[in-house]
N, C-alpha and C positions, 0 to 999 in steps of 0.2 A: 185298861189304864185308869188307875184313879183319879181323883179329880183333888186339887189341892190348892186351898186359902193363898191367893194372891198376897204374895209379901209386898208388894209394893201399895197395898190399896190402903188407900187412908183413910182413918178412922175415927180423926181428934174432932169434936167437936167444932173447934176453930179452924181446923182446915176446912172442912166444908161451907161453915160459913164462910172463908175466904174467898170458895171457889163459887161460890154464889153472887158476890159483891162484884167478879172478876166479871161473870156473866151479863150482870146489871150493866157494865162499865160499857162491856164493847159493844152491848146491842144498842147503845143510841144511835148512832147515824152514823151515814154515810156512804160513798157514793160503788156500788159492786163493780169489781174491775180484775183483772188479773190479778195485780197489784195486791189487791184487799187494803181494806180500811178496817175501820174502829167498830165494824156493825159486825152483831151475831144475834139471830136470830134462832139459832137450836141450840136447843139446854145438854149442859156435860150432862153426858153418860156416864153413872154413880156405879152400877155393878158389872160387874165384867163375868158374872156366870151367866151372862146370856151370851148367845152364841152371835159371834160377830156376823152381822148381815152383809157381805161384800157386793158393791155398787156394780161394780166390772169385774172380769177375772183377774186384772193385773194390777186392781188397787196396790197404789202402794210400793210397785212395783219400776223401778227405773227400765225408759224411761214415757210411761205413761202418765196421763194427765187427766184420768177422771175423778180424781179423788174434789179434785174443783167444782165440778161438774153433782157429787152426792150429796142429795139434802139432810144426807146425815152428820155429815161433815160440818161440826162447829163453830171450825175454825177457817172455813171457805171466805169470809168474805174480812174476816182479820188480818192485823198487820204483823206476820209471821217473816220475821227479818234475824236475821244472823241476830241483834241487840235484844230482840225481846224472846224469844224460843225457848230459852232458858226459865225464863221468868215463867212462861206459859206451862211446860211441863213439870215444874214443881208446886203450878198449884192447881194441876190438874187433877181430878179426883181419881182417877183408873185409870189400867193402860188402856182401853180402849177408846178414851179422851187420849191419849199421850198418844195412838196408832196414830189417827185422825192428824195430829199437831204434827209428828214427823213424818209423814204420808205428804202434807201441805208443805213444811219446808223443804223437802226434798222437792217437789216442783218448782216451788218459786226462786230456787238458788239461792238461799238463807244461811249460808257459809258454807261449811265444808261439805260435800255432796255426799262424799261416803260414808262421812258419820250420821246425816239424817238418814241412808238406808238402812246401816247397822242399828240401827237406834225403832226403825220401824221393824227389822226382824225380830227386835228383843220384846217390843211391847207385844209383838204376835204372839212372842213363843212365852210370855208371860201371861197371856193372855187367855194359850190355850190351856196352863195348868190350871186356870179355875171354869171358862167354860166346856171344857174336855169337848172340842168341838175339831171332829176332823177336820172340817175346813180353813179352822185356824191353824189348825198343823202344818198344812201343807203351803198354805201363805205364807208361812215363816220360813219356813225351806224354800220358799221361791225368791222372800227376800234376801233369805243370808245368800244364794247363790248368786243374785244381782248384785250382791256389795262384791263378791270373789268376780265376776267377771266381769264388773266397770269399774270398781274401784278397789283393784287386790292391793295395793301399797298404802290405801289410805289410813291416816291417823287423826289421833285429838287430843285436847287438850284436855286435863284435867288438876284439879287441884288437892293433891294428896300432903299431908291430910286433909279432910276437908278445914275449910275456916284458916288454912294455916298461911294463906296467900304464897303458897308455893306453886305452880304453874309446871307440870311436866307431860311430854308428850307419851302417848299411848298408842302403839301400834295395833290396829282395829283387825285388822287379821289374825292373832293370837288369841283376843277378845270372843272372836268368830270361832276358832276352833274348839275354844273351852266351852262355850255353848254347844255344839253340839257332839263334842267328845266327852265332855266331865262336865257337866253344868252344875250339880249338887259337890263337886268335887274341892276343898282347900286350895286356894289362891285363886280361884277365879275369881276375874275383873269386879264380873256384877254381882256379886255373890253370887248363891245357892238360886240355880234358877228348873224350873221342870224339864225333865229331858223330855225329849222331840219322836225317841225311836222306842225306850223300853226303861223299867225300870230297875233292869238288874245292871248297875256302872258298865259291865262284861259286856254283854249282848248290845248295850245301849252303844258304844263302842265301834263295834265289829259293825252294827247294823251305818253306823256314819263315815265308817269307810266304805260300805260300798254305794251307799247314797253321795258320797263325795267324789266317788269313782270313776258313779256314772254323769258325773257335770263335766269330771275329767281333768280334778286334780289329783293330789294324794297327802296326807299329813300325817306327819312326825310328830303322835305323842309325845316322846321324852322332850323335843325341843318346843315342842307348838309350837313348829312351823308348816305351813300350807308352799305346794311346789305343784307346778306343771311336770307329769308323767312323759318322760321320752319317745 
């Protein structure tokens, strides 16, 4: 498996100064609680060709709680609430900052639950195309199947286009299947993302229906749709 340049990793000069001033901001004070406050004490994580270090085996995973608990973890003692989470993952420098921030709002209940898992499977599985790290591979598969077995109906919102204040929902299971059916594939959600199983579209395919098989669903390429097997 190749190893290939994170599309999402930001590069502007002013974004990283942004996400530096971000860093500045939250580490002044305040008091460590479940909850989280305004303090951060660890610096974002800038490259994502290092290979994700996981704290427990089910970082990140619904619905486990040590991602709290990792001194790696950024954004542990931040105020990660359905109002700011947004704000936090666009000025986060790499997905392994963005694991970290959806890892954290999936614990603390930060709106919709199924979208912070989906949202932590994608930064996985983007995560693993630049540190080509099996263990990132197989976290992302543990997450996308946590989103399919607690939260197979869930949805989100999105603003398509972007900037245009239009407001439409998105069915995250479809989202989910084109990850790992067609990720590089025309009309996925997130664009063009690294496949998870091989890189021939065919094989890559075949090898996510029987990975989905054995969780014990089944999906309908033509429709993307995901079903429980009889």
């Amino acid at each position: 498996m190749h190893v290939t340049k994170n599309r999402n990793k930001l590069s502007n000069g002013w974004r990283v100064t942004l996400a530096a001033l971000l860093l500045t901001a939250v580490a002044a004070c305040g008091v460590d609680s479940d909850d989280g406050d305004d303090r951060n004490t660890v610096g974002l994580a800038f490259d994502d060709t290092v290979a994700l270090d996981l704290y427990c085996a089910n970082i990140g995973i619904f619905p486990d709680r040590c991602v709290l608990e990792d001194p790696a973890n950024p954004y542990r003692f931040s105020i990660v609430t359905e109002e700011t989470k947004f704000d936090l993952a666009a000025d986060a420098p790499s997905e392994t900052a963005r694991f970290y921030l959806w890892a954290t709002a999936l614990v603390r209940g930060a709106g919709i639950p199924g979208e912070n898992q989906y949202n932590v499977a994608l930064s996985l599985q983007r995560l693993w195309g630049s540190s080509n790290s099996e263990l990132t591979r197989q976290q992302a598969l543990k997450a996308y199947r946590a989103y399919l077995d607690n939260f197979f109906d869930s949805i989100r919102f999105r603003e398509e286009p972007p900037n245009s204040g239009n407001i439409v929902p998105r069915n995250l299971n479809q989202a989910t299947g084109q990850n790992l059916f067609n990720p590089a594939g025309g009309g996925n959600q997130e664009g063009s993302t690294d496949p998870l199983f091989n890189l021939d579209p065919a094989i890559n395919a075949d090898e996510a229906a029987k990975e989905v098989g054995d969780w014990g669903y089944t999906y309908d390429q033509v429709n993307e749709i995901f079903s429980f097997p009889l």
